[in-house]
N, C-alpha and C positions, 0 to 999 in steps of 0.2 A: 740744251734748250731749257732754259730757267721759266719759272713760271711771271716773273716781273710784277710788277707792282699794281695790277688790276685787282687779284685777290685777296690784297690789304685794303683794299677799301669797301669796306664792309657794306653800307649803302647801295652804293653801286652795282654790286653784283650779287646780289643774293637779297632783293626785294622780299619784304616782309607780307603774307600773306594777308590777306583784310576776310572779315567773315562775311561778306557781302561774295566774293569772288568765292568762298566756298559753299554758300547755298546756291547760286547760280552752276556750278559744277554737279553738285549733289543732283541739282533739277534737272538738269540736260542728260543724267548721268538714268534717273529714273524714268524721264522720257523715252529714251531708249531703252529699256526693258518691255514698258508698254508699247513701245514698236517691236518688241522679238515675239510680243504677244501673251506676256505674262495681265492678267486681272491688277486693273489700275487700282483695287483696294487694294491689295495685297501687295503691291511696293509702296503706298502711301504708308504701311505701317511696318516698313522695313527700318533698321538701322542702318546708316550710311556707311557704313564697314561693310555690311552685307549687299550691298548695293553696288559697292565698288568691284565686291571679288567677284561677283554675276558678270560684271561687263566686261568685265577682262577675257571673261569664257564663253562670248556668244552662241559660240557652234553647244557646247555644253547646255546651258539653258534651251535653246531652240531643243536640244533631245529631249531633256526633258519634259520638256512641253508637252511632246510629241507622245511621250510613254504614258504622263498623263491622261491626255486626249484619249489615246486609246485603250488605257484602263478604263475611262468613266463611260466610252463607248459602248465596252466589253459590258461593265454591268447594267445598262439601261439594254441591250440586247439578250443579255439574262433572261428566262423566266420568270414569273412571282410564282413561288410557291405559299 
């Protein structure tokens, strides 16, 4: 089974990416973070590297969320001494 002559043409099959289509990805990509429930500042001032490997690991982030939440729980249920 030869591969033929589709992936000599370079054009054709391996569309060149535009930066338009990559901030539209990056946005949809932060979008959902603030839907896992992450604080929409704190992806706004993310790198788009860092953004990408969160969404890859949904169930991940959602824990951490979670460990979070109930650290900041834990110490507002604290005492003040």
């Amino acid at each position: 089974m030869g591969t033929g002559r589709t992936l000599n043409k370079a054009p054709r099959t391996r569309p060149i990416k535009s930066q338009g289509e990559k901030r539209r990805r990056v946005k949809a990509q932060r979008a959902r973070l603030v839907k896992f429930g992450m604080d929409p500042a704190v992806v706004a001032k993310m790198i788009p590297e860092k953004v990408r490997v969160l969404v890859q690991k949904p169930a991940r982030v959602k824990k951490s969320l979670a460990k979070a939440a109930e650290k900041a729980a834990a110490k507002t249920d604290a005492p003040a001494e």
